[in-house]
C-alpha positions in Angstrom: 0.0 0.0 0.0 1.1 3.6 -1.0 0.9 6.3 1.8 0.9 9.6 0.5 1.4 12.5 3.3 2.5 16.4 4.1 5.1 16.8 6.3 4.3 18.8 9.9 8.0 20.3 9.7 8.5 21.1 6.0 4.9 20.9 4.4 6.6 19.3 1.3 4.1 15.9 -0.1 5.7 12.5 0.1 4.8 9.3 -1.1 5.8 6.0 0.7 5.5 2.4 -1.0 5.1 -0.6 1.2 4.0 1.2 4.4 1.9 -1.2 6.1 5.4 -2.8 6.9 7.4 0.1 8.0 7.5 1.4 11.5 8.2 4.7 10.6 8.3 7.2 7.2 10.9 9.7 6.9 10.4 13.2 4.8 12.6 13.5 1.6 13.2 16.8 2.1 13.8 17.6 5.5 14.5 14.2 7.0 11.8 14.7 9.5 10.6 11.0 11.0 7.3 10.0 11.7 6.2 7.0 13.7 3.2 5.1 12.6 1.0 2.8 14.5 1.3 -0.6 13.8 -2.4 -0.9 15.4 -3.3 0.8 12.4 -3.2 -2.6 10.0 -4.9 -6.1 10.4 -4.5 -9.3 8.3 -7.2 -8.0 5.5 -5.1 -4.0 5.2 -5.9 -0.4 6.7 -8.2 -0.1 10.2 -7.4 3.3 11.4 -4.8 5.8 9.8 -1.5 4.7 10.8 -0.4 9.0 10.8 -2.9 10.4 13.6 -4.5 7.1 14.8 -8.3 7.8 13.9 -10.6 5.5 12.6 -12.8 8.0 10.3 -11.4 7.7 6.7 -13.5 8.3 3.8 -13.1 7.1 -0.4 -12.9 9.1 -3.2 -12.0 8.4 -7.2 -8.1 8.9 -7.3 -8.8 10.8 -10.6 -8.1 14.7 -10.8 -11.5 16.5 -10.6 -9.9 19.2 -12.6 -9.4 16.9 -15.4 -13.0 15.6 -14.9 -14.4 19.5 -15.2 -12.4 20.1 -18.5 -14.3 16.9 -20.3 -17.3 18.0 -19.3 -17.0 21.7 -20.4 -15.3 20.2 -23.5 -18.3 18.1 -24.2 -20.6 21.6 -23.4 -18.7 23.5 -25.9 -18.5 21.2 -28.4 -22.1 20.4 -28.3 -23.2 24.6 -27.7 -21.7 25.1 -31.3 -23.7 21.9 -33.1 -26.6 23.8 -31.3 -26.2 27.0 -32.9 -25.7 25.7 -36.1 -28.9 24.1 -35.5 -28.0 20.2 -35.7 -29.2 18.5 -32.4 -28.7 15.1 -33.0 -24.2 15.6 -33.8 -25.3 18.1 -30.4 -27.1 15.2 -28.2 -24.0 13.1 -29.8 -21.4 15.0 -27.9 -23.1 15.3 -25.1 -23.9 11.3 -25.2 -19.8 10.7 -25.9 -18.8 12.8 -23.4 -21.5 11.0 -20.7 -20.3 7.5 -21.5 -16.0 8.8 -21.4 -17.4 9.9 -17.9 -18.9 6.5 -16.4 -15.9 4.5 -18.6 -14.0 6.6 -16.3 -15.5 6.2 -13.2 -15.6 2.5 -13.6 -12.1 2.3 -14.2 -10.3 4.8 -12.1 -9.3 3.2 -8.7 -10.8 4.5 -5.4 -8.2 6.2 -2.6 -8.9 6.5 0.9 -8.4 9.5 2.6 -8.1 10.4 6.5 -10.6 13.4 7.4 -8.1 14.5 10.5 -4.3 14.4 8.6 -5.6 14.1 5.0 -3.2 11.0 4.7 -3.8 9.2 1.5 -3.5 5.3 1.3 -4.0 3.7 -2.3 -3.0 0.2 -3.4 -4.5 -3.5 -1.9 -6.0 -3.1 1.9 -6.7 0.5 1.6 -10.5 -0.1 1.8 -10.9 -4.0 3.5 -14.4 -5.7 2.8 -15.5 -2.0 2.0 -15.0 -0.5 5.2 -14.6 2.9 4.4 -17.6 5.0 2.7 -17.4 8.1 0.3 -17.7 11.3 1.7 -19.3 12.6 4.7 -19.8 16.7 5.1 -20.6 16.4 8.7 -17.9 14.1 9.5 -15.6 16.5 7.2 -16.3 19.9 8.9 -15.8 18.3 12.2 -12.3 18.1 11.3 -12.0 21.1 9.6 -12.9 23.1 12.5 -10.3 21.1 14.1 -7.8 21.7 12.3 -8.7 25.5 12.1 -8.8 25.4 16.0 -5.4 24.3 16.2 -3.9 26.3 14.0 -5.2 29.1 15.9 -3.6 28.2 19.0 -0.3 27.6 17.5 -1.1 31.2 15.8 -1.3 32.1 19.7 1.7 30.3 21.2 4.2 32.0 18.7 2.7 35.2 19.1 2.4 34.5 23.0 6.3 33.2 23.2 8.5 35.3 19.7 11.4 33.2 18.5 14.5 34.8 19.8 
C-alpha cells in the first residue's frame, strides 16, 4: 500500500511504498521522522490511519477532478456550437460521448482512501478492507476542519504569546 502524506516540519508531499510494513516514514526533504502505528493494520489491510491514529477515513475516485471538469466543459462547448448551427442530433451526440467517457472513467479509475483529521492518502490493496470505508461525509468532514482551524489558531497564539528569539 502507497501512503501519500505532508510533512508537519517542512509541508513538502511525500509518497511512501510498502508502508503497512514500515514502523516509521521519513520526509525526503527535511528528514523529518514519523512514527506510525502498527495498530493501524490487520491481516485484511488499513483499520485506522497509521499517521494520527483515527478510525474516520472516507473514499474518493483517485482521478483529478480538474481533469473531470475540462471533459465536461469540452463536451458543453463542443455540443453549444452543433446547437447553434442548428444540428441536435451531432449536439445530443457530444453530449452522449462525453456522458459515456465519464462513467468508462469512473468505472475504471481506482478509489483512494483519505483520512478526514491528517488528509493522509493510502491507495494500493488493503486500503478499503471488505468496503470498510464510505465516500464522503460533510458532517464528518467539517468536524475536522474546524479542528484543524482550532489548532492552527492556538499555534497562531503560542508564537505570538512566546516570539522566536
Amino acid at each position: 500500500m502507497e501512503l501519500t502524506f505532508e510533512c508537519p516540519g517542512c509541508r513538502a508531499v511525500n509518497n511512501v511504498r510498502g508502508v503497512e510494513s514500515s514502523p516509521a516514514v521519513k520526509c525526503r526533504s527535511c528528514a523529518r521522522e514519523h512514527a506510525l502505528r502498527g495498530s493501524a493494520w490487520n491481516a485484511e489491510g488499513i483499520v485506522a490511519c497509521p499517521w494520527c491514529a483515527t478510525e474516520d477515513l472516507y473514499l474518493q475516485k483517485d482521478f483529478p477532478q480538474g481533469l473531470g471538469l475540462f471533459i465536461v466543459l469540452v463536451g458543453f462547448g463542443i455540443s453549444t456550437v452543433f446547437w447553434y448551427y442548428e444540428n441536435p442530433v451531432p449536439a445530443y451526440l457530444v453530449l452522449l460521448a462525453s456522458a459515456l467517457i465519464d462513467l468508462v472513467l469512473y468505472y475504471r479509475v481506482p478509489d483512494v482512501t483519505i483520512c478526514y483529521r491528517c488528509l493522509c492518502q493510502f491507495r494500493g490493496p488493503g486500503s478499503n478492507p471488505l468496503g470498510r470505508f464510505h465516500p464522503f461525509d460533510l458532517a464528518v468532514g467539517e468536524r475536522y476542519r474546524q479542528e484543524r482551524i482550532r489548532i492552527e489558531q492556538l499555534r497562531q497564539q503560542q508564537t505570538s504569546a512566546n516570539p522566536p528569539v
